[in-house]
Backbone as CSV, one residue per row, in Angstrom:
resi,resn,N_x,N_y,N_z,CA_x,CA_y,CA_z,C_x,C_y,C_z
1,UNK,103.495,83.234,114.045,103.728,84.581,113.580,102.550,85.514,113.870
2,UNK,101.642,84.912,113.957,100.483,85.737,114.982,99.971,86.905,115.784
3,UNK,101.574,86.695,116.776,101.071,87.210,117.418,101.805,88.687,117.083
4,UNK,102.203,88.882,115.818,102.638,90.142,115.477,101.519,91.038,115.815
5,UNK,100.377,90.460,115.563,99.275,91.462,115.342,98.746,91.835,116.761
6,UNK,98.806,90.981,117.522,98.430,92.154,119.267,99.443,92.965,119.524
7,UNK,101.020,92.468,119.519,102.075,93.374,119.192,101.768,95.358,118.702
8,UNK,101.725,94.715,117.363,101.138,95.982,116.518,99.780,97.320,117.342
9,UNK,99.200,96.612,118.036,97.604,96.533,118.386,98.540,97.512,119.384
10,UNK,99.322,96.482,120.418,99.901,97.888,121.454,100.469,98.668,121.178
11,UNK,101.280,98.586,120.078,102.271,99.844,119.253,101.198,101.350,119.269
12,UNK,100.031,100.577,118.089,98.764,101.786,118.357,98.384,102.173,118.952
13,UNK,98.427,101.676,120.638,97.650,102.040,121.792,98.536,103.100,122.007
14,UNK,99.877,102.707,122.118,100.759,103.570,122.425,101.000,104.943,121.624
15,UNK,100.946,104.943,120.096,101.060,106.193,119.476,99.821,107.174,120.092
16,UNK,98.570,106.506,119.656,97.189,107.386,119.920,97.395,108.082,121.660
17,UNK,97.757,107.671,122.539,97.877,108.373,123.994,99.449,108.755,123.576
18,UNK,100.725,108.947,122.955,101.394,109.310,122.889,101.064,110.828,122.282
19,UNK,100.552,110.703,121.071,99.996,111.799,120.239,98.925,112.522,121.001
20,UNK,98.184,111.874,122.060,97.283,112.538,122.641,97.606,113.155,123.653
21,UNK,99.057,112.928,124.161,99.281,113.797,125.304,100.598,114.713,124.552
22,UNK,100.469,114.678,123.665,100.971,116.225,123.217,100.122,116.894,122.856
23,UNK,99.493,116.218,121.959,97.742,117.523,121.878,97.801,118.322,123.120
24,UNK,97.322,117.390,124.251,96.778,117.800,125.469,97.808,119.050,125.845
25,UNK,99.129,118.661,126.135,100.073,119.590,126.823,100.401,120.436,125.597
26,UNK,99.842,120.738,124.295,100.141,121.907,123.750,98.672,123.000,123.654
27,UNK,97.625,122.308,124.100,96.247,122.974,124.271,96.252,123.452,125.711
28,UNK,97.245,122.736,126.485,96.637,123.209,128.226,97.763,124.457,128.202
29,UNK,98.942,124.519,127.699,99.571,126.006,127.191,98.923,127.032,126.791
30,UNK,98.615,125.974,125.367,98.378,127.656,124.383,97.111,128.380,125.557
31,UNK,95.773,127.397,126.153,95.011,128.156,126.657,95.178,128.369,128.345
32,UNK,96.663,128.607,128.535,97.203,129.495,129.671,97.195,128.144,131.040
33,UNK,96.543,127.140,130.541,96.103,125.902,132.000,97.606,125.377,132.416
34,UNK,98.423,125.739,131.982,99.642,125.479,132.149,101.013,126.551,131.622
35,UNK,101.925,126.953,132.448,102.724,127.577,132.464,103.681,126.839,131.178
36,UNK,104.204,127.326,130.183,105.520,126.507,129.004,106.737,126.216,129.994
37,UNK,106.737,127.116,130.776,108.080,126.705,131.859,108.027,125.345,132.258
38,UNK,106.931,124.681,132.492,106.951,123.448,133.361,107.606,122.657,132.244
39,UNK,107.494,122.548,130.845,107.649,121.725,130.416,108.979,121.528,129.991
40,UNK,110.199,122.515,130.951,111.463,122.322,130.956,111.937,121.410,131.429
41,UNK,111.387,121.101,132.852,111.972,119.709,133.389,110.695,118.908,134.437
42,UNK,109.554,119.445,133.702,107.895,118.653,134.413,108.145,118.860,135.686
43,UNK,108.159,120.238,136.293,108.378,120.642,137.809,108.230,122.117,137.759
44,UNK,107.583,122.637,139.076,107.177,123.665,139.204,106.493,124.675,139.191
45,UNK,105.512,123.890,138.368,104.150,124.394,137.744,102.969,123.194,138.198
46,UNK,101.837,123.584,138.382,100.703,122.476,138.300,100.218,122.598,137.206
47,UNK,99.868,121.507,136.907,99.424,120.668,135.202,98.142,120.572,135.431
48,UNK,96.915,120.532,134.434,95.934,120.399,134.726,95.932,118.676,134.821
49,UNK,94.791,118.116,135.703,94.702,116.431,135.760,94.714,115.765,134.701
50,UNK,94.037,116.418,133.419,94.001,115.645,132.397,95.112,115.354,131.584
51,UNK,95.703,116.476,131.425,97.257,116.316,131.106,97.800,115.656,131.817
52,UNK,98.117,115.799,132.947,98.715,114.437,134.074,98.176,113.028,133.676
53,UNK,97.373,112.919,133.968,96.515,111.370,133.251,96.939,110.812,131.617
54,UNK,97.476,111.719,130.779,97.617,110.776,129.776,99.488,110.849,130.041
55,UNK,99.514,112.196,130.372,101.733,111.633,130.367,101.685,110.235,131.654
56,UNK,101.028,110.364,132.467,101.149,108.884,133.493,101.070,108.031,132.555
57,UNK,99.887,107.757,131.688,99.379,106.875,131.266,100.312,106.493,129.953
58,UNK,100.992,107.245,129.161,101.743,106.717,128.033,102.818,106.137,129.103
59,UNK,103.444,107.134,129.834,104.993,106.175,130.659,104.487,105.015,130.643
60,UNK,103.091,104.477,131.466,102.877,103.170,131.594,103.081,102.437,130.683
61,UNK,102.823,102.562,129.422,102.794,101.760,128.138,104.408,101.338,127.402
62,UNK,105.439,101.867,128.367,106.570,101.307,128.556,107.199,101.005,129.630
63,UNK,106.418,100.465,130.390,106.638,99.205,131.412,106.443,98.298,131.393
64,UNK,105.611,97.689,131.930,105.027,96.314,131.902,104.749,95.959,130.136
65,UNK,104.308,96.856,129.675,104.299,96.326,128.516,105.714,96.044,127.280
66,UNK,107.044,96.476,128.249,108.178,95.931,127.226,108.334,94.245,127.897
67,UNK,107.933,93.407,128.617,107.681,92.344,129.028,106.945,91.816,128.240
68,UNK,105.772,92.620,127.491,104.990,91.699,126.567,105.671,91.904,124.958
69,UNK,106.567,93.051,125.001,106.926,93.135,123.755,107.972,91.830,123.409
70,UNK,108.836,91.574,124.536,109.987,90.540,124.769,109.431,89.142,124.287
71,UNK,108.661,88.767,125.406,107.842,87.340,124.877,107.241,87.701,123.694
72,UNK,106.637,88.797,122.887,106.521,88.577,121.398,107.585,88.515,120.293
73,UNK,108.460,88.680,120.957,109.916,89.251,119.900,110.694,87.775,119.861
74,UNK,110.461,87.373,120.935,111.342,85.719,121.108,110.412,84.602,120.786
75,UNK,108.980,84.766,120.478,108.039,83.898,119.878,107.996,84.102,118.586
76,UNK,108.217,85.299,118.035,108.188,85.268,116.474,109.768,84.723,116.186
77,UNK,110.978,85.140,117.078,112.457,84.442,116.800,112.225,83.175,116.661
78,UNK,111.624,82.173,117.080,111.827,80.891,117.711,110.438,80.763,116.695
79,UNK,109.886,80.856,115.845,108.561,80.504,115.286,107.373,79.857,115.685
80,UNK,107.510,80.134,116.999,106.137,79.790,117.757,105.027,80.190,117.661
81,UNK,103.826,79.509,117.313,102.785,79.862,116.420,101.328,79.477,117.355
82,UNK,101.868,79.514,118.912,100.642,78.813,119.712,99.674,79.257,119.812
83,UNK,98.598,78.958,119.804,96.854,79.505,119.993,96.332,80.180,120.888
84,UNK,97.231,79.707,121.928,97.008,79.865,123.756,97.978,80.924,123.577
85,UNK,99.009,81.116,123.193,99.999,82.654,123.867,99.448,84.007,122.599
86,UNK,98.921,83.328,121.744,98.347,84.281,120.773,96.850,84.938,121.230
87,UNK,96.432,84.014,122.169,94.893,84.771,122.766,95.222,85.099,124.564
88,UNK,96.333,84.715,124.380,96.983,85.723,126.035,97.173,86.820,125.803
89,UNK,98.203,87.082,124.148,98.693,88.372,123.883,97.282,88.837,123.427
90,UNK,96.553,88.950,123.140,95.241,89.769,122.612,94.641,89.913,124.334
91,UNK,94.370,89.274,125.090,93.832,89.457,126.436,94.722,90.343,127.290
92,UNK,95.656,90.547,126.928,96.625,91.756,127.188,96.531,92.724,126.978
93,UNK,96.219,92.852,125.183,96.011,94.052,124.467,94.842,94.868,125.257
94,UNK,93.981,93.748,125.234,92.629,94.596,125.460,92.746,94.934,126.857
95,UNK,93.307,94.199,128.018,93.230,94.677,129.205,94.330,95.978,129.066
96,UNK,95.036,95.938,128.030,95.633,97.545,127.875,94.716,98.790,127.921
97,UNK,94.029,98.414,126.850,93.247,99.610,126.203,92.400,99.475,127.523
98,UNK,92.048,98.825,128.034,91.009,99.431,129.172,91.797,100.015,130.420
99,UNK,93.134,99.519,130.649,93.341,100.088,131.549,93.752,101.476,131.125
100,UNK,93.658,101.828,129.969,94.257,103.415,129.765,93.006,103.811,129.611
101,UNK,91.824,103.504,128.795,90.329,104.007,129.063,90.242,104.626,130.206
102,UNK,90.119,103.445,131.130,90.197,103.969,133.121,90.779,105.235,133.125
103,UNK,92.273,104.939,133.156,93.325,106.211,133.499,93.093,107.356,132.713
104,UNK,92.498,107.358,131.843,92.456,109.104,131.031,90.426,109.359,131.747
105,UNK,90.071,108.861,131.727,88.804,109.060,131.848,88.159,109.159,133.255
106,UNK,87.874,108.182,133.637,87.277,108.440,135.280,88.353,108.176,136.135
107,UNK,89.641,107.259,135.597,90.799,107.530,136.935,90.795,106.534,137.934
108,UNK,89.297,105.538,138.644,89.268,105.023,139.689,90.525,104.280,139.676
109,UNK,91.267,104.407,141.048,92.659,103.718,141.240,92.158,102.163,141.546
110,UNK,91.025,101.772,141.729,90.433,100.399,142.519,90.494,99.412,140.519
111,UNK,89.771,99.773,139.920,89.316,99.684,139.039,91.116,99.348,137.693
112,UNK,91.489,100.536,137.884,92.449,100.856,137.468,93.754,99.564,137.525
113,UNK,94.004,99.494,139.019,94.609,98.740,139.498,94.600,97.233,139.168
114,UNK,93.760,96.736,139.812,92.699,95.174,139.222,93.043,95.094,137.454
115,UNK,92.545,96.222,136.990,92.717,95.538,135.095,94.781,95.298,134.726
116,UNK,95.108,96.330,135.663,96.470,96.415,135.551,97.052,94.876,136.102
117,UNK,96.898,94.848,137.126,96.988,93.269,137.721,97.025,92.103,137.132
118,UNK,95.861,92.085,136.584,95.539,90.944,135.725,96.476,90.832,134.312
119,UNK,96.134,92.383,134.095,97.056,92.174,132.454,98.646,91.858,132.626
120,UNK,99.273,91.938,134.005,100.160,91.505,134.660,100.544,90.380,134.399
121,UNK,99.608,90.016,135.390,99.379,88.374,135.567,99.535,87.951,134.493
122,UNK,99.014,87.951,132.999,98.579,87.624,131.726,100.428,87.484,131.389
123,UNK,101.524,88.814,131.240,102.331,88.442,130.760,103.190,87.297,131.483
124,UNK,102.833,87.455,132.941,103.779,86.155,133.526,103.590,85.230,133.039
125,UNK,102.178,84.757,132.860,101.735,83.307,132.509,102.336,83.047,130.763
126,UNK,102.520,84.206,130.218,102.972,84.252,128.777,104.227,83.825,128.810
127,UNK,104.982,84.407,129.676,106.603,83.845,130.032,106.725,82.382,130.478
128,UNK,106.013,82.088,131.420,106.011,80.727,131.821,105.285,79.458,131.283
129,UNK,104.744,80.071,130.298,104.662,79.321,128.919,105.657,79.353,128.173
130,UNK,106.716,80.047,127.820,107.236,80.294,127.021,108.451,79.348,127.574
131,UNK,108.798,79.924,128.537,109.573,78.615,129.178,109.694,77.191,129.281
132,UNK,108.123,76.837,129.163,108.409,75.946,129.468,107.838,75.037,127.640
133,UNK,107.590,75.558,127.144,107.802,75.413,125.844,109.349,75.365,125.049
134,UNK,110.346,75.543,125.601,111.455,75.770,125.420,111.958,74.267,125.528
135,UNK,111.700,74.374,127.327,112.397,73.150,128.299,112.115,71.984,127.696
């Protein structure tokens, strides 16, 4: 039941850059860095980068990461309580938060990429544990 808590951990990652990119896109308005029109259908206007960088960056946090939500949702179903998929899901978490650190902050796509990769990698190996914990 464990691993509710890296679970949770990404939920937060996700509100704080969720909440932060409305801050952002209601400050890059009010102080003119962005046209209100764009935000009819996110076209037609240029956005300032920073605003771009966190709406990229929340979409991300529902991708790859509903793969880690799955293998947590079917490990708490099935009461799997392992040590090893409970410090995968935390090595996830954190390669989260850094890869959104990266993406709102300095951006490098090299850098960026690589933490993304890995934290990748991390849910496959979570699945194919999970599998074969099953079998």
């Amino acid at each position: 039941m464990d691993i509710i808590y890296p679970m949770f951990a990404l939920v937060v990652l996700t509100f704080i850059v969720g909440f932060s990119t409305g801050i952002s896109r209601l400050v890059s308005a009010k102080k003119g860095l962005v046209d209100p029109k764009y935000f009819r259908l996110f076209a037609g206007h240029t956005p300032p980068d920073s605003m771009l960088k966190l709406g990229r960056n929340f979409s991300n946090l529902f991708e790859v990461p509903v793969l880690f939500y799955a293998v947590g949702i079917i490990n708490l179903t099935l009461g799997f309580n392992d040590k090893l998929m409970i410090g995968f899901a935390w090595a996830f978490v954190i390669l989260r938060i850094i890869h959104s650190i990266i993406h709102v902050t300095y951006n490098n796509p090299m850098h960026r990429f690589l933490v993304f990769l890995l934290s990748s990698s991390i849910v496959l190996i979570m699945w194919i544990q999970l599998v074969t914990t099953i079998i």
